[in-house]
Every structure is written in C-alpha cells, then in structure tokens.
N, C-alpha and C positions, 0 to 999 in steps of 0.2 A: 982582881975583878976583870970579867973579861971586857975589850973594847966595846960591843955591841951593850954591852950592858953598862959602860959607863955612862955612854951617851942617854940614856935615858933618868942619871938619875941628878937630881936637883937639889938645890936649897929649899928651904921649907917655902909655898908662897907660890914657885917660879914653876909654868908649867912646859913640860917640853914639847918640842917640833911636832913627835906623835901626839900629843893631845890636844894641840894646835890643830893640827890637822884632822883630826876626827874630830873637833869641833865646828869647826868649819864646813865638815863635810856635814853633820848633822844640820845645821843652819841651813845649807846651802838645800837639802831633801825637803824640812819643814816647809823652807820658800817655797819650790816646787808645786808642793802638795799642797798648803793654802793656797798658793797661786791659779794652780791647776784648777782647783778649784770653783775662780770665777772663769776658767777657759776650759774649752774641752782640749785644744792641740798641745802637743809633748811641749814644753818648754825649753828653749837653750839655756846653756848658762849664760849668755851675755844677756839674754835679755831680762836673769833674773837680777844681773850685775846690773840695770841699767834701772830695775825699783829700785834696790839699795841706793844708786846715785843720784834718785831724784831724793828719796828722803830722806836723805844726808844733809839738802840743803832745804830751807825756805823757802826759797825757789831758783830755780834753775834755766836758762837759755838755751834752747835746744842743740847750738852751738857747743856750748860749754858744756853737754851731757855727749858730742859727738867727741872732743877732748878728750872726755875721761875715759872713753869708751875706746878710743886707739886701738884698732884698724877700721872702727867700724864705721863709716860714714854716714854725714847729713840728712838722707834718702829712710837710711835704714833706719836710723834715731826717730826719724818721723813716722815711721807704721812701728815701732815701738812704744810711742807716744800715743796714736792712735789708739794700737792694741787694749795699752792701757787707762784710757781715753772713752771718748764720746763712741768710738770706731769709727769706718769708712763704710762709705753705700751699703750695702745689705749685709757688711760685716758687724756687727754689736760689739760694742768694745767690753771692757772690766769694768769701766767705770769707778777706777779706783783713780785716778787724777784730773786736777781740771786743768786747762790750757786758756792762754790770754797770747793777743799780741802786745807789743810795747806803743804805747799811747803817742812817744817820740819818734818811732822809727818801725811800723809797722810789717817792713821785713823782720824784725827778731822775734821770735813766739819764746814764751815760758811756760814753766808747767811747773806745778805742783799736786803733793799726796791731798785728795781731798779726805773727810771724817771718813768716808770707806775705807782710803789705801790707808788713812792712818791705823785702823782699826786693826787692817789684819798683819801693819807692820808688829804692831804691840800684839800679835799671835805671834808672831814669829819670834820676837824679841822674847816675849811671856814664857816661850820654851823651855827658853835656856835659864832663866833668874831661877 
C-alpha cells in the first residue's frame, strides 16, 4: 500500500484528517451562508468562530469570548457582539444574541444566543445530522 494511501485508511467508526477537514470546511460554509444571511457583509472566519463561542456556552463574558478568541481583542469582541446584537447607531445588528451587564460589577457585559441565534445554530447543526 502506498504511503499516501495508508494515511487515509481507518478502523471501522474512526474518520480521518481529510474528512475532518472537509467537514469542517462544510460547517464552517453552512455558517457563513446562514449567517450571511441576517448580514449583508462577507463574513471572516473569526467572527463566525466567535457565534460558535458564544453558543458553546449559556452565557459567556465578553472578556471570556476575547480569551477564546486569542489575538483578537476587547474592542473587536464588542462590535462582534454588537454585530450580532441589538447593533450600533444606524448600524442594525442580526439580532441573533441578547447582551446584559453583570448586576455586581457593571464593567463585565454577557451575552448570549437568543431563540433567533439559537434557531439558525440548529440550521447549521441540522446540516450535518
């Protein structure tokens, strides 16, 4: 068997890097394009990294979404939040999350998927099942 071809073959069950990989890449298009969806602008990938991070969790500290997001800072996390948010001045957001401050320390804001972003997560999730 040649090398090239070992690497691709598996146990029954186990899927490899390549299908890994193009699944991932398919997910990561779906996103996009539901996403795209409630926006008209091209989307990056970090900021479609940054819906999967909010709905990862029940909710999330803006702080603790600039964390997962590593390089991307504070600033940027918040017109991400936005974006996907109420939006800014005469920008209209997606209105797929709601945002709160912390009742004890009203510097921290949280955010979470509301029933919109949850909706079009289970599109995206719905894809792939």
């Amino acid at each position: 068997m040649a090398p090239a071809a070992a690497a691709v073959v598996t146990t029954k069950g186990q899927r490899t890097m390549a299908q890994k990989v193009t699944a991932a890449t398919a997910m990561l298009k779906v996103a996009r394009r539901l996403l795209q969806a409630n926006d008209q602008e091209r989307l990056e990938a970090r900021f479609i990294q940054a819906f999967f991070e909010i709905a990862s969790q029940e909710s999330i500290s803006y702080g603790e979404l600039a964390k997962r997001l590593q390089p991307i800072n504070q600033p940027d996390v918040s017109r991400y939040v936005q974006r996907f948010g109420p939006g800014r001045f005469e920008d209209p957001g997606m209105g797929l999350i709601e945002e709160w401050r912390d009742p004890q320390d009203q510097r921290v804001k949280y955010c979470k998927l509301n029933a919109r972003g949850r909706k079009v997560l289970d599109q995206i999730i719905g894809a792939f099942e």
